[in-house]
DOPA-256939 format. One record per atom (N, C-alpha, C): x, y, z. Coordinates in steps of 0.05 Angstrom, whole numbers, plus 5000, padded with zeros to 4 digits. Layout:
BEGIN
XYZ ...
//
This chain:
BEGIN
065378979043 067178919020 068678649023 069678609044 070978339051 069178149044 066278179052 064377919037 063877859015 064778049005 064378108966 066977938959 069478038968 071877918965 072777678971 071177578986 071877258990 071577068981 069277128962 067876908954 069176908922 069677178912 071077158897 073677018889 075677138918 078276948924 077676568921 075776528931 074476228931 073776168912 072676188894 072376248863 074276198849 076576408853 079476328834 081176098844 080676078871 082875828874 081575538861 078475528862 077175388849 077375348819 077475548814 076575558779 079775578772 081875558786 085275618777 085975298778 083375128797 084474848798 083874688766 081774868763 079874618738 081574668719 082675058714 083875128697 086974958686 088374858712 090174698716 090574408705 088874358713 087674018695 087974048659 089773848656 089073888624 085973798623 085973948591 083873828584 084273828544 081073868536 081573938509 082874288496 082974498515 083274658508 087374648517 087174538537 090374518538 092174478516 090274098501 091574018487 092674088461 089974328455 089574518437 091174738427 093074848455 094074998452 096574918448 097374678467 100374558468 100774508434 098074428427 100074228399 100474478383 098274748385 098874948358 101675088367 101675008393 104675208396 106975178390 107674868393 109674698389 108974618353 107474558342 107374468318 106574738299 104974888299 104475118280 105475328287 105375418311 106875788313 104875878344 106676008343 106276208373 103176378365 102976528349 100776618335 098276478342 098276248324 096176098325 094575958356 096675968374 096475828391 096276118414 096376298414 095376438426 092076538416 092176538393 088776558382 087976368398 088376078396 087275798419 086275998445 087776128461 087876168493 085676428486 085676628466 082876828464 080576698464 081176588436 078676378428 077376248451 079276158473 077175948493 077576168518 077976318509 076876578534 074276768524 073176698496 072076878492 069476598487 069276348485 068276198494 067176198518 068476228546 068276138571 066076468578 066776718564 065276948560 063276948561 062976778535 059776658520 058076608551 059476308558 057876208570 057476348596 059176538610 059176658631 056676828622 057377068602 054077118609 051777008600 052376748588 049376698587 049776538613 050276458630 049176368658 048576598676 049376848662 048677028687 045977108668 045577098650 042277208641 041176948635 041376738635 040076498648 039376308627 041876398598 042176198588 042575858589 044575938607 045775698611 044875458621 041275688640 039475458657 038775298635 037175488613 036175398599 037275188583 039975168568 041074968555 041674728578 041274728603 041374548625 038774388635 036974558621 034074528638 032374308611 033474378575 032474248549 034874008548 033773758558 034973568544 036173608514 034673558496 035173648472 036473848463 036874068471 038574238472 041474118475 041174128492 043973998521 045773838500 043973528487 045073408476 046173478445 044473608438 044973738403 048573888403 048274048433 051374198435 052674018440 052373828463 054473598466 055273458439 052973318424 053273128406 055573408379 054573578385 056173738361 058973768370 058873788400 062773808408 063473648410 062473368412 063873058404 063873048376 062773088362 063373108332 065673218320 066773518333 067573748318 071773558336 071073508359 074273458371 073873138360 072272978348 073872778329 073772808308 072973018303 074173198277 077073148272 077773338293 080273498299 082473208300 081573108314 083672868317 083972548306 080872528280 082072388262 084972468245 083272788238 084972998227 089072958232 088072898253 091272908266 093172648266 091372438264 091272168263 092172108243 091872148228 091772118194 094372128185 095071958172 098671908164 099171978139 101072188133 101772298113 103872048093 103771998084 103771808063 106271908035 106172098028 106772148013 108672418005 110572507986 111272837980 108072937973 106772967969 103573067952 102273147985 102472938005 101572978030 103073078048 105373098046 107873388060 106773508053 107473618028 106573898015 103773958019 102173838021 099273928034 099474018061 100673848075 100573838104 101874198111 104274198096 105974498097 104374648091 102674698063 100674958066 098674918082 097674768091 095374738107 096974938142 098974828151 100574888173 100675138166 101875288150 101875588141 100575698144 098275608133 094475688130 094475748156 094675538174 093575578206 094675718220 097275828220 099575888231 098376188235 096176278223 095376608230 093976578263 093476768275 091576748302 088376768303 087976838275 084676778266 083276468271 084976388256 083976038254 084675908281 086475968292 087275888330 084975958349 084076248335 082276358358 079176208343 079076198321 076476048316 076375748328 078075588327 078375288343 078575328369 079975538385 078375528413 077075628424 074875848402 073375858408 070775638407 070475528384 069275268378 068974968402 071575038405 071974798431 070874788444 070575138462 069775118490 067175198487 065875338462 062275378458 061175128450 062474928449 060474678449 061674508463 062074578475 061474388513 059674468527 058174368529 055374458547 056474438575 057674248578 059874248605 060674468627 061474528595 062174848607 059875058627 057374978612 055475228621 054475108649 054374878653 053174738670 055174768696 058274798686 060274818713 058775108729 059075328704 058275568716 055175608738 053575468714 050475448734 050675378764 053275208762 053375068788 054575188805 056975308794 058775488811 057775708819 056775898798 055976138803 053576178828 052176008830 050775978844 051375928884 053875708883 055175738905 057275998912 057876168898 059676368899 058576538898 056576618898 054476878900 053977048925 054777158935 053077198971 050777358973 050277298994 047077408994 047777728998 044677788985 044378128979 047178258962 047478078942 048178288926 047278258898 047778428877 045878428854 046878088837 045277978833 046377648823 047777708795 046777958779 047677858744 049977998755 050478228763 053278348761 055378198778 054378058795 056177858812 056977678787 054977578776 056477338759 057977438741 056877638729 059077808713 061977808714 061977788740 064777818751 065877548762 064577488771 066177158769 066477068740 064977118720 065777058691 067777118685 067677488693 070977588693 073477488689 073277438716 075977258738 075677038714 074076868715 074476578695 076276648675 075176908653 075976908630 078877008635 079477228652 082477288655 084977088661 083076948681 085176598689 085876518667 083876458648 084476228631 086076378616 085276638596 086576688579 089776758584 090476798613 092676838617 094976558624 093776368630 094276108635 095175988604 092576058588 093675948568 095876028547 095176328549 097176398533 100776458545 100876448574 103376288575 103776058569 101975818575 101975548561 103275498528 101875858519 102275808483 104875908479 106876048495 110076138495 111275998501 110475788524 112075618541 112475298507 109775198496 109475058484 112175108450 110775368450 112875438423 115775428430 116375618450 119575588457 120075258459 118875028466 119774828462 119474708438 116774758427 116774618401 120174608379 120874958386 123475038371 125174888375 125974668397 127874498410 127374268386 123974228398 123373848384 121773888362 123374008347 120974038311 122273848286 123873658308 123973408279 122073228271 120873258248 118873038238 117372948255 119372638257 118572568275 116572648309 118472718323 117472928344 115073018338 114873178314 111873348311 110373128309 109872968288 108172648280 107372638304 109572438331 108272268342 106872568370 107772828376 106073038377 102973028375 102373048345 099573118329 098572758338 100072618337 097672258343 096572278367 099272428384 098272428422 095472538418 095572868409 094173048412 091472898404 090572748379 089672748363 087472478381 088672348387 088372068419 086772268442 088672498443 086772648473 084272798466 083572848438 082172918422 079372798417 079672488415 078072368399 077672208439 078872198450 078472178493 075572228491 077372548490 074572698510 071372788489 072772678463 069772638446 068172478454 069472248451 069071938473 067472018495 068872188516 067372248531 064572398542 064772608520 062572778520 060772518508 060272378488 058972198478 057572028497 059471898514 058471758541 056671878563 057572158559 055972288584 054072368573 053172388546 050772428535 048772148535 049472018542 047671658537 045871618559 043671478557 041771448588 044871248596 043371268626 045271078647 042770878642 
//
């Protein structure tokens, strides 16, 4: 049992580090928390737990080789999740101009403010990162010990992943709102949604780059 348990323990302090690092799903959550509602921004922390799900079992039934193993594949998800987060953060970028463009901006914010549309954006985020599948291929593979059954092992290190994150984030999404309630002047929110919208259009950037021959 101890051998079973260790590798596990090794696992979470690993996967609690990556979880720690912002990234795009952080940013994701910080801005819906602070700018749209507690709601929404806990959908964010399901959504990219039920993402990281996805990809957990398809690396334990050997999806994940496969989207690792087809170039073309690989890149079609990449090139689609660089597309979809400078989506997100022209979106954000974009200067409201006008009363016609408040008042859009306000129902649109309303619109989102449910936990449906939070949980569909992080789920979106984290299923097109191929990134993602490729950490697991890699990990799962060093965290496995010998003689025990491989899919139900990974199973469970998927587990652990999905419980980290979703719990990580969705204090992230209480901690973000209780402050948004402090700094929700205009302003504040604006220059907010440009940051976000900059870390957005980053790591599009980046998925983009890491898709290119060297």
């Amino acid at each position: 049992m101890p051998d079973m348990l260790l590798p596990i323990l090794t696992f979470a302090a690993a996967w609690g580090v990556l979880v720690l690092t912002p990234g795009t799903e952080t940013a994701l959550v910080i801005r819906l928390g602070m700018n749209v509602g507690r709601s929404a921004a806990l959908g964010a922390a399901l959504g990219t737990g039920t993402g990281l799900a996805l990809w957990g079992v398809g690396t334990a039934f050997g999806v994940s080789a496969l989207v690792a193993a087809s170039p073309t594949l690989y890149l079609t998800l990449q090139w689609a999740g660089a597309i979809y987060l400078a989506f997100l953060g022209i979106r954000l970028l974009r200067p409201s101009t006008g009363a016609n463009d408040q008042a859009q901006a306000d129902v649109q914010a309303r619109r989102v403010a449910g936990m449906g549309t939070g949980y569909q954006r992080g789920l979106l985020t984290t299923c097109l990162n191929p990134l993602v599948g490729v950490f697991d291929l890699t990990a799962f593979a060093q965290f496995i010990p010998a003689g025990v059954e491989r899919v139900s092992y990974s199973l469970l290190l998927a587990g652990v992943q999905v419980v980290m994150a979703v719990v990580w984030y969705a204090v992230l999404a209480c901690l973000a709102f209780s402050l948004g309630r402090v700094l929700s002047s205009p302003k504040v929110v604006r220059a907010l949604d440009m940051l976000t919208g900059v870390v957005f259009l980053y790591f599009a950037f980046r998925l983009v780059l890491s898709g290119l021959p060297a």
